[in-house]
N, CA, C and O atoms as a CHARMM CRD file, in Angstrom:
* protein
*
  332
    1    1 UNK  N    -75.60700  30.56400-125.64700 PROA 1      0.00000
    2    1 UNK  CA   -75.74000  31.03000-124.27300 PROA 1      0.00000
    3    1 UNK  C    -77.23100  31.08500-123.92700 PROA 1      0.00000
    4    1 UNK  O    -78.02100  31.57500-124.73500 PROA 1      0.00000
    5    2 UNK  N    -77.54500  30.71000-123.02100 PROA 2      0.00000
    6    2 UNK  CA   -79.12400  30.83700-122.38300 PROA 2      0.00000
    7    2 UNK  C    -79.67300  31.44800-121.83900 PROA 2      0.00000
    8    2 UNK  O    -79.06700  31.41900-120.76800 PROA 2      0.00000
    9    3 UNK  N    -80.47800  32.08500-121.71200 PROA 3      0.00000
   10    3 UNK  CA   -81.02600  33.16700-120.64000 PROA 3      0.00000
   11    3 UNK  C    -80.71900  33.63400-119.86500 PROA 3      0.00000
   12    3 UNK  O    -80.66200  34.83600-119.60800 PROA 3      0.00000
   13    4 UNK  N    -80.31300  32.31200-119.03700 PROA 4      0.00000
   14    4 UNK  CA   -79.96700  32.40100-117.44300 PROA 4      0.00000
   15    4 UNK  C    -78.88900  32.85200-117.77500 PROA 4      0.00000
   16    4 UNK  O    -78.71200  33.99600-117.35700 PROA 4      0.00000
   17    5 UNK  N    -77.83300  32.31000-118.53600 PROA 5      0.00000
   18    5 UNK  CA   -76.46000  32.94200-118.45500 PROA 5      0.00000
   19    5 UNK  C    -76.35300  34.41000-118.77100 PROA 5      0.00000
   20    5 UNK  O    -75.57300  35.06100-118.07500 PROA 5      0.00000
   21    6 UNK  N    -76.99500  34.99600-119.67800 PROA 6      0.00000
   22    6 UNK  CA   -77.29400  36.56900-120.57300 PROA 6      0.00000
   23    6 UNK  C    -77.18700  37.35300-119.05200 PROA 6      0.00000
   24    6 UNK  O    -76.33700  38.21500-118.82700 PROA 6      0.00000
   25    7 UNK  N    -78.67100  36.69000-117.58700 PROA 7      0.00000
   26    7 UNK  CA   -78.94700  37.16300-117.06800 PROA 7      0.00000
   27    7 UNK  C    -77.89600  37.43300-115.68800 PROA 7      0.00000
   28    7 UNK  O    -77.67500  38.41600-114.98100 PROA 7      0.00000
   29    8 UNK  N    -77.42800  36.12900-115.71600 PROA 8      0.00000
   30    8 UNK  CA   -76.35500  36.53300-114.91100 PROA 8      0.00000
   31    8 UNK  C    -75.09700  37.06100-115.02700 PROA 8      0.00000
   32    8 UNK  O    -74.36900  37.44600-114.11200 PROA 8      0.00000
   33    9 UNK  N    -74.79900  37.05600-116.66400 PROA 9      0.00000
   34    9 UNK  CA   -73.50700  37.72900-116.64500 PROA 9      0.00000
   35    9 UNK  C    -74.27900  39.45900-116.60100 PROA 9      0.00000
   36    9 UNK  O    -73.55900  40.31700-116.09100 PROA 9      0.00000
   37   10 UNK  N    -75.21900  39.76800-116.94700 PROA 10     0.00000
   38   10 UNK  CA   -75.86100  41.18500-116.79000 PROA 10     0.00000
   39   10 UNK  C    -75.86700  41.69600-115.40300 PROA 10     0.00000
   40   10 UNK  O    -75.81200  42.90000-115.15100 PROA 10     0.00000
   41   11 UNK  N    -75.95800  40.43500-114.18700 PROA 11     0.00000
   42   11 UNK  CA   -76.01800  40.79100-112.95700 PROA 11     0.00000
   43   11 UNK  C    -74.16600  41.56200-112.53400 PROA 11     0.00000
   44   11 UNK  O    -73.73000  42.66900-112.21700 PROA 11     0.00000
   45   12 UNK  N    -73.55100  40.07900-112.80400 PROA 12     0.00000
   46   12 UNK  CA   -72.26100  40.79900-112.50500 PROA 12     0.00000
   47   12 UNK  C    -71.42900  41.36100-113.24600 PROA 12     0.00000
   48   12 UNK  O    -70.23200  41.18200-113.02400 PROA 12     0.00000
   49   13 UNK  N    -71.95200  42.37700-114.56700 PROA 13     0.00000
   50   13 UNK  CA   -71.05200  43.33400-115.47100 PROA 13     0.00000
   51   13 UNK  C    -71.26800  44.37700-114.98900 PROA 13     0.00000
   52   13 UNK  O    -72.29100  44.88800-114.53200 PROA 13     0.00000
   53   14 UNK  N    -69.68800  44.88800-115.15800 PROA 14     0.00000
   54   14 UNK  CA   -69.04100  46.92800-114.34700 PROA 14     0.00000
   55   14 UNK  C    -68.93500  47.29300-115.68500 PROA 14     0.00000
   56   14 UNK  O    -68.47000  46.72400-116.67200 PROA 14     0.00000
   57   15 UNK  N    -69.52900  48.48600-115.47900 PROA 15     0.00000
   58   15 UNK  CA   -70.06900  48.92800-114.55000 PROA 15     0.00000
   59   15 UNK  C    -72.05900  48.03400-114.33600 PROA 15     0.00000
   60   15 UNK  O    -72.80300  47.51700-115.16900 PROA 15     0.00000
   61   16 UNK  N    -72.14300  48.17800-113.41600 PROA 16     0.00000
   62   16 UNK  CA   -73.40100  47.87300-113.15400 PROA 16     0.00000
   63   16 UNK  C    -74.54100  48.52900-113.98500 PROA 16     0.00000
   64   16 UNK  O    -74.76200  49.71200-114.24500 PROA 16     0.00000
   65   17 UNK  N    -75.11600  47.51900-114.27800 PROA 17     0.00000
   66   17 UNK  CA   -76.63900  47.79200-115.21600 PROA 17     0.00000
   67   17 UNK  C    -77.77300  48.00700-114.63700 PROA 17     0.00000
   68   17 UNK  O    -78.07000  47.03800-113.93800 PROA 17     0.00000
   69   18 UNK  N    -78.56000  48.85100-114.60700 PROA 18     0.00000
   70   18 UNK  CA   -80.22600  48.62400-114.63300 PROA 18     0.00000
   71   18 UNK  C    -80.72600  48.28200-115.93100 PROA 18     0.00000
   72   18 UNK  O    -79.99300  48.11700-116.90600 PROA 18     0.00000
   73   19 UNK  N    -81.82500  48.18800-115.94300 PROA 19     0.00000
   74   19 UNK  CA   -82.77300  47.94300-116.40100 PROA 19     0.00000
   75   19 UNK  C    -83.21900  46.37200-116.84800 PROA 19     0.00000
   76   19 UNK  O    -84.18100  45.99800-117.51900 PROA 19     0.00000
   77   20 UNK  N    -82.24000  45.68400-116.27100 PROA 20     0.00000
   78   20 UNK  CA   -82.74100  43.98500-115.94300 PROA 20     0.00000
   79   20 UNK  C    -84.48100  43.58400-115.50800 PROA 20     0.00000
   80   20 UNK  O    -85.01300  43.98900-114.47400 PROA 20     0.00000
   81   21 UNK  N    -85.06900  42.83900-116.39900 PROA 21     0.00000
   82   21 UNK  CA   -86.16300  42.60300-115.91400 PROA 21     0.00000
   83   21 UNK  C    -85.87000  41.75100-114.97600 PROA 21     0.00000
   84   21 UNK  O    -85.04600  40.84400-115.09600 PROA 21     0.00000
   85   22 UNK  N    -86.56200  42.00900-113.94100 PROA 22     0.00000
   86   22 UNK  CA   -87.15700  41.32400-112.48700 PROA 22     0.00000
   87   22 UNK  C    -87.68100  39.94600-113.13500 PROA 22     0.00000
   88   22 UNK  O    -87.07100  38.94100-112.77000 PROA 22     0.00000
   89   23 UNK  N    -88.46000  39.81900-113.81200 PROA 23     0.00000
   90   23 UNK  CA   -89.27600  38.20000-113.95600 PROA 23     0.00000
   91   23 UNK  C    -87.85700  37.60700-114.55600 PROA 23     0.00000
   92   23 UNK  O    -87.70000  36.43900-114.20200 PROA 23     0.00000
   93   24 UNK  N    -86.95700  38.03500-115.24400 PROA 24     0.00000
   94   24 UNK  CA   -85.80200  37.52500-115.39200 PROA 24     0.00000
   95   24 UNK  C    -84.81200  36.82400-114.29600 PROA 24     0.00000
   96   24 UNK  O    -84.26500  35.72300-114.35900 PROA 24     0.00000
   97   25 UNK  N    -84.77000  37.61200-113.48500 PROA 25     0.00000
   98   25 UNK  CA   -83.73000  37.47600-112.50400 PROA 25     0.00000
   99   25 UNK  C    -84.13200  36.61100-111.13600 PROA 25     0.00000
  100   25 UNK  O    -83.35200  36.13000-110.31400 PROA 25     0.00000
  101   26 UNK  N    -85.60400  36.55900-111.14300 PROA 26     0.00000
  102   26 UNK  CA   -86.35700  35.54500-110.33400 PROA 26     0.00000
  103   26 UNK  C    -86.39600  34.25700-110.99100 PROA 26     0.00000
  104   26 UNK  O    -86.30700  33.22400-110.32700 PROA 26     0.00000
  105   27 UNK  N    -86.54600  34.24300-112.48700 PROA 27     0.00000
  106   27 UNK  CA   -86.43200  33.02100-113.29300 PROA 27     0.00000
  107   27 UNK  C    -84.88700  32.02600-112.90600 PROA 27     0.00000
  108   27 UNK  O    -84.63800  30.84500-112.66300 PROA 27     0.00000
  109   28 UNK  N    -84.15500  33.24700-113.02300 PROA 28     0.00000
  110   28 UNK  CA   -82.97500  32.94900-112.31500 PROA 28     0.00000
  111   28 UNK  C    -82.22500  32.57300-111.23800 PROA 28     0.00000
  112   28 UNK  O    -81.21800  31.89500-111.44400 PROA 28     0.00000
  113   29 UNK  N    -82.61900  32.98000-109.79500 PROA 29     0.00000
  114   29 UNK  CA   -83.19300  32.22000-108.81000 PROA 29     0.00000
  115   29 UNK  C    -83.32100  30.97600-108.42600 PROA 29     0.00000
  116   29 UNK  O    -82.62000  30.24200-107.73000 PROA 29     0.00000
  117   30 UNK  N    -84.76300  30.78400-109.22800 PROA 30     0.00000
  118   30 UNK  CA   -85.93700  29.19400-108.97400 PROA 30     0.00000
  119   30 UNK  C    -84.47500  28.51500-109.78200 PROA 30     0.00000
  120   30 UNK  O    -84.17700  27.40800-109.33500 PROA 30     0.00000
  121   31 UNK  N    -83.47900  29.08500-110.98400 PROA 31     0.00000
  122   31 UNK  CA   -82.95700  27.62900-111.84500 PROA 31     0.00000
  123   31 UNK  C    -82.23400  27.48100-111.02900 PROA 31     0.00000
  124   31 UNK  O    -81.72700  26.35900-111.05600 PROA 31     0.00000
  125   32 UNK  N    -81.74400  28.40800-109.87300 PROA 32     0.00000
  126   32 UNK  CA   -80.35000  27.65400-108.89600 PROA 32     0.00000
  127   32 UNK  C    -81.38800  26.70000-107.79500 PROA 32     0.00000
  128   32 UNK  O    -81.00800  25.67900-107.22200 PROA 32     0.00000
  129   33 UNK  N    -82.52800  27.20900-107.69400 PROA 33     0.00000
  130   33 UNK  CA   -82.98900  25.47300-106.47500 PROA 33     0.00000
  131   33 UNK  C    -83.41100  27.50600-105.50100 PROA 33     0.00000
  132   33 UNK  O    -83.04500  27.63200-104.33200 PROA 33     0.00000
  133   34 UNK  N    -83.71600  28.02900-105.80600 PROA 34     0.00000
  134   34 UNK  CA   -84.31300  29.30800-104.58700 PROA 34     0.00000
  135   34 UNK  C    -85.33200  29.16200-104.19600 PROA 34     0.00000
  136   34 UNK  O    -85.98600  28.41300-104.92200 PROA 34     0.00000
  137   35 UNK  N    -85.97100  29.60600-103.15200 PROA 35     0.00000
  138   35 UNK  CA   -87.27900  29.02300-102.50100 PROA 35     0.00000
  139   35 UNK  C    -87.58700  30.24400-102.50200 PROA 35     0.00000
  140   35 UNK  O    -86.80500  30.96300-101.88000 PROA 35     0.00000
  141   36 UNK  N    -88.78300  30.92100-103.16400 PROA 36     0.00000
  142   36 UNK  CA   -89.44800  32.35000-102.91600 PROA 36     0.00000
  143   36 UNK  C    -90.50400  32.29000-102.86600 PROA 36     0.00000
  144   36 UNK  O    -91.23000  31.72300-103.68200 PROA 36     0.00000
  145   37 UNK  N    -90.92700  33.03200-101.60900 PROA 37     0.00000
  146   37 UNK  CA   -92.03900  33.31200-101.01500 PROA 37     0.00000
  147   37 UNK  C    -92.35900  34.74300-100.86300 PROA 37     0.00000
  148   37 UNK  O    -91.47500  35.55100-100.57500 PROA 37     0.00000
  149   38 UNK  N    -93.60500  35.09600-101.04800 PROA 38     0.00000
  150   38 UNK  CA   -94.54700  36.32600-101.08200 PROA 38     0.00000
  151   38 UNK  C    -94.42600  36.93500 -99.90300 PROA 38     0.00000
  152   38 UNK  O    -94.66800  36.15300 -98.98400 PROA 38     0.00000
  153   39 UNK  N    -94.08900  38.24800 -99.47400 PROA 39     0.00000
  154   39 UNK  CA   -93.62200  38.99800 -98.72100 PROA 39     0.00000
  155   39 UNK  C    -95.16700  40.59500 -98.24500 PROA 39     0.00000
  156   39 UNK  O    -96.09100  40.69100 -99.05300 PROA 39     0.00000
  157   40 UNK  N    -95.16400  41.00400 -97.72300 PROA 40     0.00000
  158   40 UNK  CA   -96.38000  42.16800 -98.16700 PROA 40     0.00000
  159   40 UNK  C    -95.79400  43.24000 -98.94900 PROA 40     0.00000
  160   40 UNK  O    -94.75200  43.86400 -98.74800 PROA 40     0.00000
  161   41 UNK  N    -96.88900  43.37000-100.13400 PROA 41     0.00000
  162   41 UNK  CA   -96.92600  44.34200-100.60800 PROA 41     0.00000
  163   41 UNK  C    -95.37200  43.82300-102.17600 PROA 41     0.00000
  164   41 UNK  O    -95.50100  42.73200-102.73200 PROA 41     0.00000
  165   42 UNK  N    -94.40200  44.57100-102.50600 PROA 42     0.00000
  166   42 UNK  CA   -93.94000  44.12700-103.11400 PROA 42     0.00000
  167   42 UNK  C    -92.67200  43.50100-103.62400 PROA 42     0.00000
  168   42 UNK  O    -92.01200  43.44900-104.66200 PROA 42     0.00000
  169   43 UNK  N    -92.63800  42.75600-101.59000 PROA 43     0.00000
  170   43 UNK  CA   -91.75700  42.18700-101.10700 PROA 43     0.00000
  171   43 UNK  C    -91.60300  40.39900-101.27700 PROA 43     0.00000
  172   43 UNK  O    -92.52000  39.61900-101.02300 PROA 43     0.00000
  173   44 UNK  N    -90.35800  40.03900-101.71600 PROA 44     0.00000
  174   44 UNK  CA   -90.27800  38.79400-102.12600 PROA 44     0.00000
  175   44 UNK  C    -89.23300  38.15700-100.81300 PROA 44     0.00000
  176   44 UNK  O    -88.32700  38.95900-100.58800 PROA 44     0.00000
  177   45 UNK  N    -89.18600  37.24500-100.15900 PROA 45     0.00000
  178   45 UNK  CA   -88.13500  36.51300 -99.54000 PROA 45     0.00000
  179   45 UNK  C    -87.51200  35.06600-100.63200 PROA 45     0.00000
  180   45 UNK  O    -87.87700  34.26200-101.49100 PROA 45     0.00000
  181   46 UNK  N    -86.41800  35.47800 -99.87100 PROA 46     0.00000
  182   46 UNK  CA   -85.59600  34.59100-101.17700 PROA 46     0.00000
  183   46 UNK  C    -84.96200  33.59500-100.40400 PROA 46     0.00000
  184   46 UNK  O    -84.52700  34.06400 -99.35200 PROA 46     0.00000
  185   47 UNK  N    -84.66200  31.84300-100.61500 PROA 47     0.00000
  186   47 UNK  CA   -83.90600  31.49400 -99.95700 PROA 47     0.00000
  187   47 UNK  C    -82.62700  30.28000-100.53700 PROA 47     0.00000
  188   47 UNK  O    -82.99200  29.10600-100.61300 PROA 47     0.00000
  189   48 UNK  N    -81.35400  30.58900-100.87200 PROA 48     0.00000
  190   48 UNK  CA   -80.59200  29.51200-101.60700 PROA 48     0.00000
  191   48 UNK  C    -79.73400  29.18200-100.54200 PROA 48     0.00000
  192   48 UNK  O    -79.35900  30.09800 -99.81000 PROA 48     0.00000
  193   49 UNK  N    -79.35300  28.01400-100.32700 PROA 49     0.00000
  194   49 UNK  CA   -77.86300  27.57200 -99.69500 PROA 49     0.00000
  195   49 UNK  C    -77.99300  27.99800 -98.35500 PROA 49     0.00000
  196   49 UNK  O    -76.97400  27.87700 -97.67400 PROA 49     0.00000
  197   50 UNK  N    -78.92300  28.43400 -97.84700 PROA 50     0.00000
  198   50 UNK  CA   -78.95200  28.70400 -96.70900 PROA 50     0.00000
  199   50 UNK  C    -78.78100  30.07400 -96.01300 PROA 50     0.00000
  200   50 UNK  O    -78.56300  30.42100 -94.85200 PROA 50     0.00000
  201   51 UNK  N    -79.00400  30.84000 -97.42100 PROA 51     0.00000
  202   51 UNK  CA   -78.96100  32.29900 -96.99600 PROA 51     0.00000
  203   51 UNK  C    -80.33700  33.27900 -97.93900 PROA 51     0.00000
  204   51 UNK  O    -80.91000  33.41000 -99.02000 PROA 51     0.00000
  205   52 UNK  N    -80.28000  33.59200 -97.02300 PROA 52     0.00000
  206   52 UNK  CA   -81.90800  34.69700 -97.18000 PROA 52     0.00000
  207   52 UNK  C    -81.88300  35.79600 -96.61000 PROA 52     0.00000
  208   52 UNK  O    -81.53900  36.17000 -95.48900 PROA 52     0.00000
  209   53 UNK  N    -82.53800  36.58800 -98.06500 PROA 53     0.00000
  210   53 UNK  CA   -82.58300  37.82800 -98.23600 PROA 53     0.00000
  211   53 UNK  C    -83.94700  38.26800 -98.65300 PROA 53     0.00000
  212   53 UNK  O    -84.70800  37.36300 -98.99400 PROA 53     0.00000
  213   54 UNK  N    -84.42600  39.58200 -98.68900 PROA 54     0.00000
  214   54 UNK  CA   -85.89800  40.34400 -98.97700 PROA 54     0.00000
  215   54 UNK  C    -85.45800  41.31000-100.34700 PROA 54     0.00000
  216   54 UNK  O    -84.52100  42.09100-100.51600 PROA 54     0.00000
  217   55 UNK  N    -86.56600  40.88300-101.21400 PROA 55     0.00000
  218   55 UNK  CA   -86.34400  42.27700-101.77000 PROA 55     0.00000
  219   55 UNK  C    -87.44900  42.60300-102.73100 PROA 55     0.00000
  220   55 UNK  O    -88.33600  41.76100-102.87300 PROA 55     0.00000
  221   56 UNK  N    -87.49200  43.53800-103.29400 PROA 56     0.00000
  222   56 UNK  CA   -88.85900  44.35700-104.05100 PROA 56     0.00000
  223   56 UNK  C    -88.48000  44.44800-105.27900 PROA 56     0.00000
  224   56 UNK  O    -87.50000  44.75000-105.96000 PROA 56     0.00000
  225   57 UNK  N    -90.49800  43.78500-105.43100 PROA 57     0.00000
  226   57 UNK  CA   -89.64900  43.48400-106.82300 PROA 57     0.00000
  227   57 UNK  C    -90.47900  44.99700-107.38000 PROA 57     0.00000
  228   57 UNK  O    -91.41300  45.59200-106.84200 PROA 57     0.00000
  229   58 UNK  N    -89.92500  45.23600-108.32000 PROA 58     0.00000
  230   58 UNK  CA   -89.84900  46.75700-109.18300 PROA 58     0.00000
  231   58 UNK  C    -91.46200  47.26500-109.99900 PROA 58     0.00000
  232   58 UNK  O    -92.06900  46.96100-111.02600 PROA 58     0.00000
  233   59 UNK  N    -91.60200  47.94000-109.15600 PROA 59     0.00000
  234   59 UNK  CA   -92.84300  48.37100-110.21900 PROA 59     0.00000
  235   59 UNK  C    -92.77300  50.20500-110.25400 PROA 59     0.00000
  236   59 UNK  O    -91.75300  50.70400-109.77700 PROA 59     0.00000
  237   60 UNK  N    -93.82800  51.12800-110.80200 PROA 60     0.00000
  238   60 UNK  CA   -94.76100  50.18700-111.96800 PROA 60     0.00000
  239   60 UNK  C    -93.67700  49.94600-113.10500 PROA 60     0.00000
  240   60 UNK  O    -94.38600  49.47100-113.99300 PROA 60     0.00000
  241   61 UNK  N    -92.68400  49.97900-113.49400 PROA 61     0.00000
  242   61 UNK  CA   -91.84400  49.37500-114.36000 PROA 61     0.00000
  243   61 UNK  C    -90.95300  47.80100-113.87300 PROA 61     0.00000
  244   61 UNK  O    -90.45600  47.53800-112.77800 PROA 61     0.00000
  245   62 UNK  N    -90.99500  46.96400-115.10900 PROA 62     0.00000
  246   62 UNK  CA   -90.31500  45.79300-114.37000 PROA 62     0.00000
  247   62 UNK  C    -89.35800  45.86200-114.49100 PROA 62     0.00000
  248   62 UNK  O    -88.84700  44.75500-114.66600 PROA 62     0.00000
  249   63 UNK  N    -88.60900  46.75100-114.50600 PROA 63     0.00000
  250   63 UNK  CA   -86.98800  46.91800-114.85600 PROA 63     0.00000
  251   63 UNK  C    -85.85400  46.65700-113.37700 PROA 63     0.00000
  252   63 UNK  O    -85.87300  45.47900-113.01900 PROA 63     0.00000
  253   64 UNK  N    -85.42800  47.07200-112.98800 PROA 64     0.00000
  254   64 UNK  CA   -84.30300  46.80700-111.91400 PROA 64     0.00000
  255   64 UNK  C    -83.74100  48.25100-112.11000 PROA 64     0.00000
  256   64 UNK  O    -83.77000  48.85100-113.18400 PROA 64     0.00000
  257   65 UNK  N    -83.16200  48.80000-110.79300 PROA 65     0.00000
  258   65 UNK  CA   -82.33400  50.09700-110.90500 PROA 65     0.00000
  259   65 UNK  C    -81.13800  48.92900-110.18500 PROA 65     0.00000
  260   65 UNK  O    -81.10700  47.84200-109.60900 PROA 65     0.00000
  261   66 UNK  N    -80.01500  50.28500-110.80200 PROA 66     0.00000
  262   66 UNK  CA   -78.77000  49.91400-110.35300 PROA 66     0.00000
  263   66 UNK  C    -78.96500  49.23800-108.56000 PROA 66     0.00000
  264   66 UNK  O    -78.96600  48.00800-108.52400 PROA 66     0.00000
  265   67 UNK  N    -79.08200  49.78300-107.50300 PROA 67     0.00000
  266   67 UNK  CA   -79.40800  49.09900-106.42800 PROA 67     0.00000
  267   67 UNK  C    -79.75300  47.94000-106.49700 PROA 67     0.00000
  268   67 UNK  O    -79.10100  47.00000-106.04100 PROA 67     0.00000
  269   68 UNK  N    -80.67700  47.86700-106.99800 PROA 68     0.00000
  270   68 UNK  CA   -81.52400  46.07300-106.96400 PROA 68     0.00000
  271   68 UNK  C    -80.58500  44.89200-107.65600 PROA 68     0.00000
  272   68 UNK  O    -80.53600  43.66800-107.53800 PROA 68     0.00000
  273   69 UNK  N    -79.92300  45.79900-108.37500 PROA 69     0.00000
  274   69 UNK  CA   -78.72400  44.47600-109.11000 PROA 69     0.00000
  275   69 UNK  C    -77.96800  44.33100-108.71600 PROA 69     0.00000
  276   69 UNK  O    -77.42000  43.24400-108.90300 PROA 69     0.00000
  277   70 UNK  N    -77.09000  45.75200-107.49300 PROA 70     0.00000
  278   70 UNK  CA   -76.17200  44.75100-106.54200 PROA 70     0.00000
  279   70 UNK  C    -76.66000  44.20600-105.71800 PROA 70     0.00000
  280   70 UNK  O    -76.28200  43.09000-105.36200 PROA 70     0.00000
  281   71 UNK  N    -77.79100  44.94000-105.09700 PROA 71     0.00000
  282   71 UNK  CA   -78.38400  43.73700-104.00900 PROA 71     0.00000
  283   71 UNK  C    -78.39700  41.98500-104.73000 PROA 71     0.00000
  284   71 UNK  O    -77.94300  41.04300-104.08000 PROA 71     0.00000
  285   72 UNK  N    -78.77400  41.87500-105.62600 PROA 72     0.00000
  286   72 UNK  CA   -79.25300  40.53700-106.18600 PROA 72     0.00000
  287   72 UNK  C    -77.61400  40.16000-106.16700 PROA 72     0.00000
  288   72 UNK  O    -77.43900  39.04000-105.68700 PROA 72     0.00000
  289   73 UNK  N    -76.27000  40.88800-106.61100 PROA 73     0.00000
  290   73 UNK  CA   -75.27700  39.98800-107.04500 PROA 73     0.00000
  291   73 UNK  C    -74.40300  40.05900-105.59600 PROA 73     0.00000
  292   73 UNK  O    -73.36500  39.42600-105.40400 PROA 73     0.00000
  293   74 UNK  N    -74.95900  40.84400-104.74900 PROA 74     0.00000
  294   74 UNK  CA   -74.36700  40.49500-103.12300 PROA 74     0.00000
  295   74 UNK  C    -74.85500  39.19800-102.82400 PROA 74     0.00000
  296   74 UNK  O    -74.14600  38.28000-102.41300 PROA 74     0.00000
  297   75 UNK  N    -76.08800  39.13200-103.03700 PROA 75     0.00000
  298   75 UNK  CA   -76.91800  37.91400-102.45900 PROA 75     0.00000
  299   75 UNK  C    -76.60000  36.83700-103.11000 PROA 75     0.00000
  300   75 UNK  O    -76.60800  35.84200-102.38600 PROA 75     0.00000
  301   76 UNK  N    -76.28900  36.62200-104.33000 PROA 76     0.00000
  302   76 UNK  CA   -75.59300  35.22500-105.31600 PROA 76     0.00000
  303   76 UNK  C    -74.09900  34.93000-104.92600 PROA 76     0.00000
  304   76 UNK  O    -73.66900  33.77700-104.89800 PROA 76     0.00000
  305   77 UNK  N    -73.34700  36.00300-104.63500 PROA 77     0.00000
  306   77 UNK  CA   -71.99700  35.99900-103.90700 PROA 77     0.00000
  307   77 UNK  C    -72.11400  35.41500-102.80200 PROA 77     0.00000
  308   77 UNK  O    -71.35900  34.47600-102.55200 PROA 77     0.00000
  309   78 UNK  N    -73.04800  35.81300-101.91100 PROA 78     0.00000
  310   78 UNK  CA   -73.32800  35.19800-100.53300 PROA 78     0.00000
  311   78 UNK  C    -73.17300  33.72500-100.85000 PROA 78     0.00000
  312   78 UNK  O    -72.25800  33.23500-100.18800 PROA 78     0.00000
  313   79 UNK  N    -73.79300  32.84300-101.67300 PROA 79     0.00000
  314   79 UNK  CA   -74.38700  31.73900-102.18600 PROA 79     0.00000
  315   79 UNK  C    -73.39200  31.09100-103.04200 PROA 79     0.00000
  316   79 UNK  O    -73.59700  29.94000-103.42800 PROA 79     0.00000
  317   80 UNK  N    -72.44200  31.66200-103.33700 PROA 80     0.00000
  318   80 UNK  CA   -70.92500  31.01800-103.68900 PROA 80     0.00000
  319   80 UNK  C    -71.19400  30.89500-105.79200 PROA 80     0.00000
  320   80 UNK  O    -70.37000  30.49700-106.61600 PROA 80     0.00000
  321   81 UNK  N    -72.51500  31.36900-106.01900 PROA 81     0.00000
  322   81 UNK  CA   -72.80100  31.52300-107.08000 PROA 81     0.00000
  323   81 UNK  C    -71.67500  32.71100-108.30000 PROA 81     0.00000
  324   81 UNK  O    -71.33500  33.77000-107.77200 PROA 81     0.00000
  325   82 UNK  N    -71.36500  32.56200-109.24400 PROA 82     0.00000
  326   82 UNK  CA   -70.58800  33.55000-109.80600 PROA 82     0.00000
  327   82 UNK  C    -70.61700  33.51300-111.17700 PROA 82     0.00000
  328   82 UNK  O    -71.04800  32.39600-111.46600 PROA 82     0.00000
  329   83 UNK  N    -70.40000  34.10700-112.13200 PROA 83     0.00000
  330   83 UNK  CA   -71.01800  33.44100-113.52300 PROA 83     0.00000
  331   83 UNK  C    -69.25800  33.09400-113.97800 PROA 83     0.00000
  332   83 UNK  O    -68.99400  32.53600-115.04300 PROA 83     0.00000
């Protein structure tokens, strides 16, 4: 299994996880074809398939809270993505 997969089945396992690294899940992203662009401050715009979303990426820890990982697996759902 590969990264990407570790990372996305981590996105969509219940109960929901934090502590997903962010440089992970952006890595994850760019491998589906995502277009991300720099946002202010520590805001990212994201764009796959024709749907775009904003979101922050996590500091000062690079981890993910529960929020940020459904946001990310709303936004891959949007995108017909699913592991």
């Amino acid at each position: 299994m590969s990264g990407h997969d570790k990372t996305l089945r981590a996105i969509f396992s219940d109960p929901v996880r934090a502590g997903i690294k962010w440089r992970d899940i952006e890595s994850l992203l760019v491998s589906f074809g995502a277009e991300i662009t720099e946002g202010e401050g520590s805001r990212i715009r994201v764009a796959l398939h024709g749907v775009k979303a904003v979101f922050h990426r996590p500091h000062p820890t690079p981890d993910t809270d529960k929020g940020a990982v459904r946001s990310v697996r709303r936004f891959l759902q949007a995108t017909g993505i699913q592991p």
